[in-house]
N, C-alpha and C positions, 0 to 999 in steps of 0.2 A: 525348612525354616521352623523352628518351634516358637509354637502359637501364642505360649508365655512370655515372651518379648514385644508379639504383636501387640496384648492385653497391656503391655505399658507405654506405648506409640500413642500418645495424645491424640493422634489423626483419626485413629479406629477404636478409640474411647464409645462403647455403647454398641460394640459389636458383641454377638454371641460368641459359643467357642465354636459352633456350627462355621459360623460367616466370616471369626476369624481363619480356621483352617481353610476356605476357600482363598481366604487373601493368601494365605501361605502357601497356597500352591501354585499361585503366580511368581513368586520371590525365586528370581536369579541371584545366586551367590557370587560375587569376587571379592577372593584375595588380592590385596595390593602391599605394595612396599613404601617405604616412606618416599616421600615426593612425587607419587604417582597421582596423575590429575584420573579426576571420578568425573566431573563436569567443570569445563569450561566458561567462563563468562563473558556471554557476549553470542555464546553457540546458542539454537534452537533446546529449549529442554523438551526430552520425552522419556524422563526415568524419574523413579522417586528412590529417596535411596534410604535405611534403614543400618545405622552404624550398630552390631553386632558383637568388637571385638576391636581396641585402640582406640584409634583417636582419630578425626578430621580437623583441619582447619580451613575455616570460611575466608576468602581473600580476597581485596577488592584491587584493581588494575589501579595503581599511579608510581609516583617516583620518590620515597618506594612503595612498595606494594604494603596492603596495610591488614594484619589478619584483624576480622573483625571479631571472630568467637573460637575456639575448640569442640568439640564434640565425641561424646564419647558414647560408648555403650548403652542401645535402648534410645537415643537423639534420633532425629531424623531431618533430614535438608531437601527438599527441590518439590515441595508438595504442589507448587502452582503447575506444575511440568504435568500433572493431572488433568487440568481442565484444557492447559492450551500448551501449545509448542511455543511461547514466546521468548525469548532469547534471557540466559540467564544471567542473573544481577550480581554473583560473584563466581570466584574459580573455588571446585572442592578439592582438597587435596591431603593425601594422606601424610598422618605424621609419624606413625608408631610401626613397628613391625610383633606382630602383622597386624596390619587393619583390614576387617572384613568387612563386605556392607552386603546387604542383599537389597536389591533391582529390584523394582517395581515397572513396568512400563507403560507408557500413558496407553497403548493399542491393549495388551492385555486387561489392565484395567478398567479400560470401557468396555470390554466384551466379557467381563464378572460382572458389571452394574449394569448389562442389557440381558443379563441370566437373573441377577437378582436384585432388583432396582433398592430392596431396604439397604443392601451395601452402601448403595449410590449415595443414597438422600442421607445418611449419617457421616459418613464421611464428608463428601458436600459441604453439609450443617458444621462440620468440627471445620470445616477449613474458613468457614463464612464466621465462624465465633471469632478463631485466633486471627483475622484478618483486620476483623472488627475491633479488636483489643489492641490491636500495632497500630491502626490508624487513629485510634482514640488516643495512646499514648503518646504519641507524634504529632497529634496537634494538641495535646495538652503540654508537649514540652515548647513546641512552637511560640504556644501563646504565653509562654512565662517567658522568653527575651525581651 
């Protein structure tokens, strides 16, 4: 995984290049082909994923199905899959050939942040800002109905 795409993953904003190349040396690569599901909605998460090369689309279960965004190169999706295994909120799925992503896993990633807890607490902090700023804009779009 080069470190230089890590340096633009919003999640690991304030890492060194020291602490980025440890995250990179957790990062699992797959190749996928278009329509090939990354994660599931509704399954346990325990991956964070890290789009590389094409494109995802985020997609929420009804009739029909409804993409909610795209994602491309240097994006990232499933970061709550970090703290907890709770079941995820849409299905990833690839659209481009090829789409790469590289894998984060919630087990390997706790055992980088019990080696070097400043990982922990920045990334953490980065996931506790952007959580803060969807819930602030969702109840400020709430309260304009």
């Amino acid at each position: 995984m080069d470190e230089r795409i890590l340096k633009k993953v919003e999640l690991f904003s304030g890492l060194s290049p020291d602490e980025l190349r440890a995250v990179a040396a957790i990062c699992r690569e797959h190749s996928l082909h278009p329509g090939e599901v990354i994660a599931r909605q509704g399954d346990p998460g325990n991956e964070f994923y890290i789009i590389t090369a094409g494109f995802v689309a985020i997609v929420v279960a009804g009739e029909p199905e409804k993409v909610i965004v795209n994602l491309g190169k240097g994006q990232s999706v499933g970061e709550m899959s970090l703290i907890d295994q709770g079941p995820r909120s849409a299905t990833v799925r690839a659209v481009s050939e090829p789409t790469i992503v590289q894998a984060i896993s919630q087990s390997d990633f706790e055992k980088l942040c019990n080696q070097d807890t400043r990982i922990g607490y920045v990334v953490m902090r980065n996931i506790a800002v952007d959580l803060s700023f969807k819930l602030r804009q969702r109840h400020l779009s709430e309260s304009r109905r």
